[in-house]
C-alpha positions in Angstrom: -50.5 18.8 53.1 -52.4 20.0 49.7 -55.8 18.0 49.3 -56.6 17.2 45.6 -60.4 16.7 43.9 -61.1 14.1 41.7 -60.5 15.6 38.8 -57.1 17.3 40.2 -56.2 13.6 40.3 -57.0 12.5 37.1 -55.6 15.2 35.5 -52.1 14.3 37.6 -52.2 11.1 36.7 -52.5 11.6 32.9 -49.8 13.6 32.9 -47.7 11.4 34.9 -48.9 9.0 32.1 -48.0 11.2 29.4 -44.4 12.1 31.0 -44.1 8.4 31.4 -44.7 7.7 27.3 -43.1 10.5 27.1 -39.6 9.1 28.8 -40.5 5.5 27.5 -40.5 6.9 24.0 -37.2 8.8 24.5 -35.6 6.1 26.1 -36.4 3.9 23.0 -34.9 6.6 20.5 -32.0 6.8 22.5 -31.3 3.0 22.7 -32.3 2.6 19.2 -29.8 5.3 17.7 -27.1 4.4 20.6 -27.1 1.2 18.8 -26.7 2.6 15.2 -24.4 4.7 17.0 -22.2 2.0 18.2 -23.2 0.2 14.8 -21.5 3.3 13.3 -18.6 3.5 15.3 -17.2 -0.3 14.8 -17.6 0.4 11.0 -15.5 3.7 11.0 -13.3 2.0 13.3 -13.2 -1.4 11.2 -12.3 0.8 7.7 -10.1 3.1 9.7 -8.3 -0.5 10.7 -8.8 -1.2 6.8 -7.5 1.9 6.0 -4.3 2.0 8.3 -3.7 -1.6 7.0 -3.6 -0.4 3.6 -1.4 3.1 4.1 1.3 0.3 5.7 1.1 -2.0 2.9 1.9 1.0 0.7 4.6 2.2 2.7 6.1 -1.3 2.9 6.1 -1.4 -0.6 7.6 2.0 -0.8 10.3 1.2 1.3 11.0 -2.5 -0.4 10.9 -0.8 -4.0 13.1 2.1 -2.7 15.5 -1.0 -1.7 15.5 -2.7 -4.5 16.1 -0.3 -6.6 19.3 0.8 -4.3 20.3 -2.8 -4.4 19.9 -3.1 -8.2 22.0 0.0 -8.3 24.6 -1.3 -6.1 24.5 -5.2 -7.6 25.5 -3.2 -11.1 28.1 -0.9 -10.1 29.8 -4.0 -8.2 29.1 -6.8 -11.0 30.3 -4.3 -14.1 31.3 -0.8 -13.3 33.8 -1.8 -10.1 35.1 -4.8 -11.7 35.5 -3.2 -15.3 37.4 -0.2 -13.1 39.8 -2.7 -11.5 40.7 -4.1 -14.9 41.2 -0.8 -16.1 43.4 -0.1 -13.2 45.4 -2.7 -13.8 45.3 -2.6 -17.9 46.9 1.1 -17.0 49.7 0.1 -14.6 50.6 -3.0 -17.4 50.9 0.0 -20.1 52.2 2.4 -17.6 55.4 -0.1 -17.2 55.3 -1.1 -21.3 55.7 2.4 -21.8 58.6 2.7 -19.6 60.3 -0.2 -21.1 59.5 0.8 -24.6 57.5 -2.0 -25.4 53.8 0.0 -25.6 52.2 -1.4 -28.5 48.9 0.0 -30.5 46.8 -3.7 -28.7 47.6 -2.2 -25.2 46.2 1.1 -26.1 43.3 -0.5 -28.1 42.4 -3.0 -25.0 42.6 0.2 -22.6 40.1 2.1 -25.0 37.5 -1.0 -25.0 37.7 -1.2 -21.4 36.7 2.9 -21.2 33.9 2.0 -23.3 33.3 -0.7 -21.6 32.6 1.3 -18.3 31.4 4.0 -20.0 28.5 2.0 -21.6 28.2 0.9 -18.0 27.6 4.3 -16.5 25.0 5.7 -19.0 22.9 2.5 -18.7 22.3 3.4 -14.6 21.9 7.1 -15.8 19.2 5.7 -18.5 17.4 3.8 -15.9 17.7 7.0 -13.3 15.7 9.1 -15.9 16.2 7.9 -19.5 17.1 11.3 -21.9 15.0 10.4 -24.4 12.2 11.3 -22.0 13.5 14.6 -21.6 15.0 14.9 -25.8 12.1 12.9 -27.7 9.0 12.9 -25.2 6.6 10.1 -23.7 5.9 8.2 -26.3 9.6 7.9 -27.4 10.4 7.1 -24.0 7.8 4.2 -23.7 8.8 2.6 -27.2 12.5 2.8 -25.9 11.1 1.0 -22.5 9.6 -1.9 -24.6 12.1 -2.3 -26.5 14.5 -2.6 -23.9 12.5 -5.0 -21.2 10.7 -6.8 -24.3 11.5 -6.1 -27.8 15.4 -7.5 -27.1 13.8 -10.2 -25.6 11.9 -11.2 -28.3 8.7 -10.3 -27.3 6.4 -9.0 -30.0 5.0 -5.5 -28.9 2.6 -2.9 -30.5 2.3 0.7 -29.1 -0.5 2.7 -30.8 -1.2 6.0 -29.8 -4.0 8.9 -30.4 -4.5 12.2 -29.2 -1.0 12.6 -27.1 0.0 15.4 -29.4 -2.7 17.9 -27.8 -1.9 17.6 -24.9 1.4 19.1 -22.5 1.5 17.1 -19.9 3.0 18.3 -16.5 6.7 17.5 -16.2 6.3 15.6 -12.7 3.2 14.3 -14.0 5.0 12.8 -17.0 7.6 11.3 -15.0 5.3 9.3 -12.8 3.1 8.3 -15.8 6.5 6.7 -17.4 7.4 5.3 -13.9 3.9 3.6 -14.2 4.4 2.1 -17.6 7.7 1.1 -16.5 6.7 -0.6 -13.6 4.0 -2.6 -15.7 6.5 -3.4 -18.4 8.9 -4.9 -15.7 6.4 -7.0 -14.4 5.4 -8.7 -18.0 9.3 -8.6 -18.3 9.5 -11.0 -15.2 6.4 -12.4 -14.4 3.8 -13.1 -17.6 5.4 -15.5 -20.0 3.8 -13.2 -22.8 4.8 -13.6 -26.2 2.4 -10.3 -27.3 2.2 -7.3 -25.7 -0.3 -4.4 -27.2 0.1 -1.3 -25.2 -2.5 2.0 -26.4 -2.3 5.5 -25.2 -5.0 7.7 -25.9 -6.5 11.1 -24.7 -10.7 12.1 -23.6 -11.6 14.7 -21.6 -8.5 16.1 -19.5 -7.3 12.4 -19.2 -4.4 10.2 -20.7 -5.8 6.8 -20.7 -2.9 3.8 -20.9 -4.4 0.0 -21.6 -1.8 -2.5 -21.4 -2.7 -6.5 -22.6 -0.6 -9.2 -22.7 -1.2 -13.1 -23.8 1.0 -14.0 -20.4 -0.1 -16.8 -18.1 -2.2 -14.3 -16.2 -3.3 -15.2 -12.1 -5.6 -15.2 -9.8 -5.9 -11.8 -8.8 -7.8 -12.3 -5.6 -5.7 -15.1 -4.5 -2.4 -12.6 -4.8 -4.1 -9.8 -3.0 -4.9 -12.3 0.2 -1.2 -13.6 -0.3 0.1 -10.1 -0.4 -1.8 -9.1 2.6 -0.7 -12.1 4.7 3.1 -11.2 4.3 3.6 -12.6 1.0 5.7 -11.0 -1.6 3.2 -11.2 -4.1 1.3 -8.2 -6.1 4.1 -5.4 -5.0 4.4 -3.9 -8.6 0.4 -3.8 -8.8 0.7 -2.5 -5.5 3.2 0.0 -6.4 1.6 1.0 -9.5 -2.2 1.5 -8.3 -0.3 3.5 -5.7 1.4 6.0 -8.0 -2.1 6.4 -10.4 -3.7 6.9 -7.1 -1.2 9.7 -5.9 -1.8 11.3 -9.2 -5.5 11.6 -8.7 -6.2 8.8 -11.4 -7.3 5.2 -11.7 -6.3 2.0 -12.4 -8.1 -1.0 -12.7 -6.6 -4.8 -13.3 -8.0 -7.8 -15.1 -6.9 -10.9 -15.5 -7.1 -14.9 -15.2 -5.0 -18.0 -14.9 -4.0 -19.1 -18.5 -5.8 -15.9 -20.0 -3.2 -13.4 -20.0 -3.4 -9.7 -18.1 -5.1 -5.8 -18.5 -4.0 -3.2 -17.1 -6.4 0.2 -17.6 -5.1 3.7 -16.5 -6.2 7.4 -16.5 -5.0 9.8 -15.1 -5.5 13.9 -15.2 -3.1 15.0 -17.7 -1.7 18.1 -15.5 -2.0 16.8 -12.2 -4.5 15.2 -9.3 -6.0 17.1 -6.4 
């Protein structure tokens, strides 16, 4: 068994002392970033859950506008374009037999023509809403002032659409078609929801980006209230929803202000050729 002198000793027992600090030291660093560890760890895990929440919302609302839009589509060819087809159908098999009697007059073939028109007129307003020609013959801005008149203007709804800069720029075709969804999807909602008797809509261009600011006089909301609603099942803020997702998609921004009684606005911009 090793005998130590005093100073063997003391010199042991200050290292014991030192590997003791030592571990006490390390012991504290590692408890005190295990807890900002953990602390780390339930806030990825909280905005991952935030995050997840979000991407299903968005999906939901993909999925409900992808309905609605099928249902829309189907409501229309039932309500006009099946209904005009069996009056046509019938309004041929009435002349079919005039004819064979000899009793075809000019009013039968006249009616039959109206009823053509009729479904015809039909047919091209589905294939407008599918993707209006005038996007693809005139351009954008054409395209949005045939959008306001349509949802607004025939409503008699006063609108104002002011534009700079969009000549300089050629923006993407996919790019464009989304932007008009956008604007589409805004005009809808003052359409149904707002109560506006003004709408001023302004498209401009800065740096790379098409900017869009929509303001109506409309009866506006609480926008945090329809957010909580929304999130809590409600069918509440799915054309915001829809339309911060599309800006979002195209690498741009969107930003929504309004208040009860104080009327809505809606600011874009987006990348004129495309996001990320």
């Amino acid at each position: 068994m090793p005998v130590y002198g005093g100073d063997e000793v003391g010199e042991l027992a200050e290292s014991l002392e030192a590997m003791r600090v030592r571990l006490k030291d390390s012991l504290e660093y590692i408890g005190l970033h295990t807890v900002e560890l953990e602390d780390t760890v339930k806030e990825r895990t909280s905005e991952l859950r935030e995050q997840k929440k979000q991407l299903s919302l968005l999906l939901d609302e993909g999925i409900r506008a992808q309905e609605d839009e099928r249902k829309r589509i189907a409501r229309e060819l039932h309500d006009e374009t099946s209904q005009t087809l069996a009056a046509l159908g019938m309004s041929l098999e009435l002349s079919s037999e005039a004819l064979r009697s000899g009793v075809l007059t000019p009013d039968m073939i006249l009616e039959l023509r109206k009823k053509v028109s009729i479904l015809m007129d039909g047919i091209n307003r589905l294939i407008h809403d599918l993707r209006p020609p005038v996007l693809d013959d005139l351009g954008l801005e054409s395209a949005i002032r045939w959008l306001l008149q349509r949802h607004l203007g025939q409503k008699g709804v006063t609108y104002d659409l002011r534009s700079s800069g969009m000549e300089e720029i050629e923006m993407d075709g996919k790019v464009e078609l989304s932007f008009f969804r956008i604007i589409q999807e805004a005009v809808i909602n003052i359409d149904k929801h707002s109560k506006a008797r003004n709408v001023m809509m302004e498209l401009s261009v800065s740096g790379g980006l098409v900017n869009l600011d929509i303001t109506d006089d409309g009866v506006g909301f609480n926008l945090d209230e329809v957010m909580k609603a929304r999130e809590k099942g409600a069918e509440l803020g799915f054309g915001l929803m829809g339309i911060k997702e599309r800006v979002s998609n195209l690498g741009g921004e969107a930003h929504i202000f309004t208040e009860p009684d104080k009327g809505t606005k809606i600011k874009i911009s987006i990348p004129a050729y495309g996001g990320p």
